[in-house]
C-alpha positions in Angstrom: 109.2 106.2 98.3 110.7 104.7 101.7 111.5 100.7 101.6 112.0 99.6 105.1 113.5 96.2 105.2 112.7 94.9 108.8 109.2 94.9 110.2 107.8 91.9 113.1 104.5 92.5 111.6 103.8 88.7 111.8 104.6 88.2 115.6 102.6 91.5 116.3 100.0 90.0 115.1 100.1 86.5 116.5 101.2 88.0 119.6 99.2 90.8 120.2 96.2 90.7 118.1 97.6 94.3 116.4 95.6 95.1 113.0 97.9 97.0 110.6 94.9 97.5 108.6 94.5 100.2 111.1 96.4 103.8 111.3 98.6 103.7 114.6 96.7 106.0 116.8 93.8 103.7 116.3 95.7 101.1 117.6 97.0 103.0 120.0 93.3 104.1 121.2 92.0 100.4 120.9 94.7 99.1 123.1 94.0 101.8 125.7 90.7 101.0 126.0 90.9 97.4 126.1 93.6 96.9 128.5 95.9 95.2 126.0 99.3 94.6 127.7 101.0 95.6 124.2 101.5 98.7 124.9 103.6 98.0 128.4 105.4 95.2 127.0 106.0 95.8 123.3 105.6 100.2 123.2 102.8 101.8 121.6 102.9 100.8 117.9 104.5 103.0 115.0 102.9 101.0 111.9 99.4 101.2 110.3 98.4 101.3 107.1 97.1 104.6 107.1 100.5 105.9 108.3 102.7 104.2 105.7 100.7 105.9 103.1 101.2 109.4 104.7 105.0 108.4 104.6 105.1 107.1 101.4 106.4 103.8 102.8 105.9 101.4 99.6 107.6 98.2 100.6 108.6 96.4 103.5 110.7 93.3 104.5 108.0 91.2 106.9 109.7 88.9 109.2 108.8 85.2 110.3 110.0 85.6 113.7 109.6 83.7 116.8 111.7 83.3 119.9 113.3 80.2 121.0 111.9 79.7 124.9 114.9 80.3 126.8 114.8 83.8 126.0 110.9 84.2 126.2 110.7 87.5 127.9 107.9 87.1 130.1 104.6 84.8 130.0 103.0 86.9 127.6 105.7 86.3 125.1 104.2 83.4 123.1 104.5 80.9 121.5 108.0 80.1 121.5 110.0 77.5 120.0 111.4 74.4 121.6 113.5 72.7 118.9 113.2 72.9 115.0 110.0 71.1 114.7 108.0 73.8 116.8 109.8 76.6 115.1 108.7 75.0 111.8 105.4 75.3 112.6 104.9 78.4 114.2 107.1 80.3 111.1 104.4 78.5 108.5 101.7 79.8 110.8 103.6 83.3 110.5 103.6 83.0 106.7 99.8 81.7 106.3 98.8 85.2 108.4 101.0 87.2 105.6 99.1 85.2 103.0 95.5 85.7 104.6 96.6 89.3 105.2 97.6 89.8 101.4 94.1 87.9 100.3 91.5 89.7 102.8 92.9 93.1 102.1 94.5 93.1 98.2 94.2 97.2 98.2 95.9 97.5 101.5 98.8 94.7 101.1 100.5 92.8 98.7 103.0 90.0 98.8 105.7 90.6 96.1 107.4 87.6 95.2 108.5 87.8 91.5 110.5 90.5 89.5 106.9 91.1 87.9 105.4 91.6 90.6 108.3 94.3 91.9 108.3 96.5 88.5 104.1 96.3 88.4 104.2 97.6 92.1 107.1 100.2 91.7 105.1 101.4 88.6 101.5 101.7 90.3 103.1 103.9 93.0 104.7 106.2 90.7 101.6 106.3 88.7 99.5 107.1 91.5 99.4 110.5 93.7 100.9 110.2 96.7 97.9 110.4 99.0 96.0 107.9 96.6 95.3 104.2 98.3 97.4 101.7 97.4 98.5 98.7 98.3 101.9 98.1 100.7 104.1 95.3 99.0 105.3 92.8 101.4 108.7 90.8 101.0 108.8 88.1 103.7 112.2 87.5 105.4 113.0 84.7 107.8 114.7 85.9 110.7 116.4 83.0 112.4 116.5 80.0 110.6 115.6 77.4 112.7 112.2 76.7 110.9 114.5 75.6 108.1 114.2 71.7 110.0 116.9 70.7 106.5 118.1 72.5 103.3 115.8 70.0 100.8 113.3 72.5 103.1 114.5 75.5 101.5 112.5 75.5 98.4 109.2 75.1 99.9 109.9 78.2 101.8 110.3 80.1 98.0 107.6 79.3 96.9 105.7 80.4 100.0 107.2 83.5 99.5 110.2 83.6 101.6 112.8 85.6 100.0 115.3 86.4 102.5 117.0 84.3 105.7 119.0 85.0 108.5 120.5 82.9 110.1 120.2 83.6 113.6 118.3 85.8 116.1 119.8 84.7 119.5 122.4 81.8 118.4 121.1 78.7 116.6 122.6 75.4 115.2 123.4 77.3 112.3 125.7 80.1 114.1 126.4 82.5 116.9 123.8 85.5 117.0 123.1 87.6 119.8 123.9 87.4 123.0 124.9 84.3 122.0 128.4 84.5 120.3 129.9 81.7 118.3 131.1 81.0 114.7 129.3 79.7 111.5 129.0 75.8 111.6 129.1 72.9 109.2 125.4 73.0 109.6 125.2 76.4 108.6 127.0 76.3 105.9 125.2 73.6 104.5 122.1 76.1 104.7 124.3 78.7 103.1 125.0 76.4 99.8 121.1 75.2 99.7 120.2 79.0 100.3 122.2 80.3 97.6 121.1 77.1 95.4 117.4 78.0 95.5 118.0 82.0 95.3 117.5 83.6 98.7 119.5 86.8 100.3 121.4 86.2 103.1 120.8 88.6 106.5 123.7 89.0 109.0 121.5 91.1 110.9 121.9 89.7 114.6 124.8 86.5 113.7 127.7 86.7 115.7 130.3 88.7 114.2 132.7 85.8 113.8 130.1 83.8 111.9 129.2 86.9 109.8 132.7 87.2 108.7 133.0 83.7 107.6 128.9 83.9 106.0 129.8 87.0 103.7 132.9 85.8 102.3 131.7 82.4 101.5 128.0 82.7 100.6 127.2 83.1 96.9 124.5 85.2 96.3 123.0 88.1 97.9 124.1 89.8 101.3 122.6 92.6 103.4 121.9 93.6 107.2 118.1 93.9 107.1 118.8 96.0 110.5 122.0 96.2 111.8 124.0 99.8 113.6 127.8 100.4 113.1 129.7 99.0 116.3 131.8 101.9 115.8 129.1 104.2 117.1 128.3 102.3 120.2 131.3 101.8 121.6 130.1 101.6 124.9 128.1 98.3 124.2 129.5 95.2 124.8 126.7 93.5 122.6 127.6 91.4 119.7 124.6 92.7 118.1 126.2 95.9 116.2 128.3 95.8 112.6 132.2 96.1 113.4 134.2 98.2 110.4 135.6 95.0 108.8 132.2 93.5 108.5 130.6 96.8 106.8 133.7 97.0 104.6 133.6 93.2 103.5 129.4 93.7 102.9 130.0 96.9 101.0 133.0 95.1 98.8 130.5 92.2 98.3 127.7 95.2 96.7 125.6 95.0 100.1 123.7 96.9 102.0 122.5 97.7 105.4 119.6 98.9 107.7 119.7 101.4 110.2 117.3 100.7 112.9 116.0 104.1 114.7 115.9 102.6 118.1 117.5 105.2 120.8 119.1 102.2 122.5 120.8 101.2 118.9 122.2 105.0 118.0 123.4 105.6 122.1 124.3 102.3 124.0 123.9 104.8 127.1 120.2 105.4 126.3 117.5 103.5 129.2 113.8 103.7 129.0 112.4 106.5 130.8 115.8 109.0 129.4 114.8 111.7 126.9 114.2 110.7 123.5 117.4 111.1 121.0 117.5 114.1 118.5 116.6 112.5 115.5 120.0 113.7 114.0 121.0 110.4 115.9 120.0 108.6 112.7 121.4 110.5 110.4 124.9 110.2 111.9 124.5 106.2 111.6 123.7 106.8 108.4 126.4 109.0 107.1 128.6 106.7 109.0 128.1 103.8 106.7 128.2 106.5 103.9 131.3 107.5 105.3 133.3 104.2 105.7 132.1 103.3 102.3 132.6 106.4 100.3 129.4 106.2 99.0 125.5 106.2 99.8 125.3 102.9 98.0 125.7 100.4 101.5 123.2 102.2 103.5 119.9 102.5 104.2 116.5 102.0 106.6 115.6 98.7 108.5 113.9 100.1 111.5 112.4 97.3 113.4 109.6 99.2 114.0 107.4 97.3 116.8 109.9 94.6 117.2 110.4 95.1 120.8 110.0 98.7 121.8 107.3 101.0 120.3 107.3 105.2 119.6 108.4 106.2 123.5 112.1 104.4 122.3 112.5 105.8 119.1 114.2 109.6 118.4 112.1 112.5 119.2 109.7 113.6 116.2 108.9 110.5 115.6 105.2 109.4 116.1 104.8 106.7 113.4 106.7 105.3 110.5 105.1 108.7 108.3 107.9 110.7 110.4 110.8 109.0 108.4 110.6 111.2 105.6 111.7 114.3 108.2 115.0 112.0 107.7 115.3 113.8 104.1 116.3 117.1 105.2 118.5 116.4 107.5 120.3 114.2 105.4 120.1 117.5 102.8 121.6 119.7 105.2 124.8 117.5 105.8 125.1 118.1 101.4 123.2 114.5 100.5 121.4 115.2 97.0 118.6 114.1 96.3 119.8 111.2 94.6 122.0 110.3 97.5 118.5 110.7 99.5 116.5 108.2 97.0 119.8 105.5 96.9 118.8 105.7 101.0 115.4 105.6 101.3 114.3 103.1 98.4 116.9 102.5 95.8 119.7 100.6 97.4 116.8 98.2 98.0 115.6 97.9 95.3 118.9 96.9 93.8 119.1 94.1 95.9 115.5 93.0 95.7 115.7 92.8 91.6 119.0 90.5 92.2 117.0 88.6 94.4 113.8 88.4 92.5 115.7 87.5 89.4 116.7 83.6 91.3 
């Protein structure tokens, strides 16, 4: 089994109308014929249902995601958030399209929100072939917190299934995030402490490094980056987007874990649209990297942010849709990962966070 931990499937759908019921290339086809701008604005699409069965793909992080509207990137990007009250509702209207999603289609998705429900769906997928139907299980993550109007919020967001929050996208009252650069504030901390009150991981995926330092030392529960590169690797970005060594070694001393996100432009800083796509050995050197730094395969794993923002012409070359992940094994294999080392990468690293989680 794959688990990939970062996935706009929410905003794809709000956005651009995209039916992940569907395998890819139907998607692909419809938006051809119809004229959908999707494909020039957000890439053709990598996700389907279809195609995360064919890649074994059991689980996937599902983000509440919207963009606050000074960095709208064109008129088609919509909606977009004004202040805390608008981000409130359009994240709620995220979540209710997860929910109708989950309820419409039970043998395609399913929302996971207890330990229950994690060991029942773990067990059905090992029970089953691997070409048998079953259902995807969904674990919603807020990415920027801004819907959060107040911490008393925070448990209405758990029970609706939330189980994850970042703080930031671009920078928000809460911190500095991308593009955006500033450190953790006394409003953000107080999200940290009702965050870690009520149960929820924390994400460092896209905060500021100086507020990421600060948010992994203090918080007191779980910490990952959902979908975050080493810095180290890109050292010809001068984004604040990618994971500097300290941060990596303080989330792996704190039992965390990280995404890699297979984007060309997030494995080679010198990679433009319209260059030839990346050897996909691109993502297995980010990979080993964090395995590397860590001296283990423990800290690292997938987040791939498929669809969130560029489609399959910005991804490394043999990859068509999310199915082509599993080509990831044998590279890996060929730089001397076992197959347990593979397993901690693909699913089980995780999973180990998601039963802490699920355990709140």
């Amino acid at each position: 089994m794959i688990i990939d931990a970062h996935e706009d499937l929410a905003w794809n759908m709000l956005v651009y109308e995209r039916d992940y019921t569907r395998s890819a290339r139907e998607t692909r086809r419809w938006e051809a014929e119809s004229g959908s701008y999707a494909p020039q604005v957000n890439g053709n699409t990598l996700l389907g249902y279809p195609d995360y069965l064919r890649g074994q793909v059991g689980i996937v992080f599902a983000t509440l995601f919207v963009p606050p509207i000074r960095r709208k990137a064109g008129k088609w990007d919509k909606p977009a958030y004004a202040n805390a009250e608008e981000a409130h509702k359009f994240y709620w209207q995220e979540l209710g399209l997860y929910h109708r999603l989950t309820e419409t289609h039970p043998e395609k998705f399913r929302l996971l929100r207890t330990l229950g429900d994690l060991n029942a769906h773990i067990a059905e997928w090992k029970r089953k072939p691997a070409d048998a139907p079953k259902p995807v299980g969904l674990v919603v993550l807020m990415e920027g917190a801004e819907g959060v109007r107040t911490p008393d919020e925070l448990p209405d967001w758990w029970e609706g299934g939330v189980r994850l929050i970042g703080p930031a996208w671009a920078g928000t009252r809460f911190c500095g995030g991308t593009g955006e650069p500033g450190p953790l504030t006394a409003e953000g901390r107080s999200l940290l402490r009702g965050m870690a009150e009520v149960g929820f991981a924390l994400d460092i995926s896209h905060m500021d490094p100086e507020s990421a330092r600060e948010a992994v030392e203090i918080y007191e529960g779980v910490v990952v980056a959902s979908h975050a590169n080493p810095a180290a690797l890109l050292s010809e970005s001068n984004s604040n987007r990618f994971l500097p060594d300290d941060v990596i070694d303080a989330l792996a001393a704190r039992g965390g874990v990280i995404g890699i996100v297979p984007f060309n432009r997030f494995l080679d800083a010198t990679w433009k649209p319209g260059d030839p796509r990346l050897p996909l050995e691109k993502v297995v050197e980010h990979l080993d990297y964090i395995c590397q730094r860590t001296g283990s395969s423990k800290h690292v794993a997938l987040g791939t942010d498929f669809d969130g923002g560029f489609g399959v012409e910005s991804t490394p070359e043999g990859i068509d849709t999310i199915a082509d992940l599993q080509k990831l094994a044998a590279l890996l294999h060929t730089r001397g990962y076992t197959k347990d080392d593979i397993a901690a990468i693909f699913a089980h690293n995780w999973l180990r966070k998601l039963r802490q989680v699920f355990k709140a």
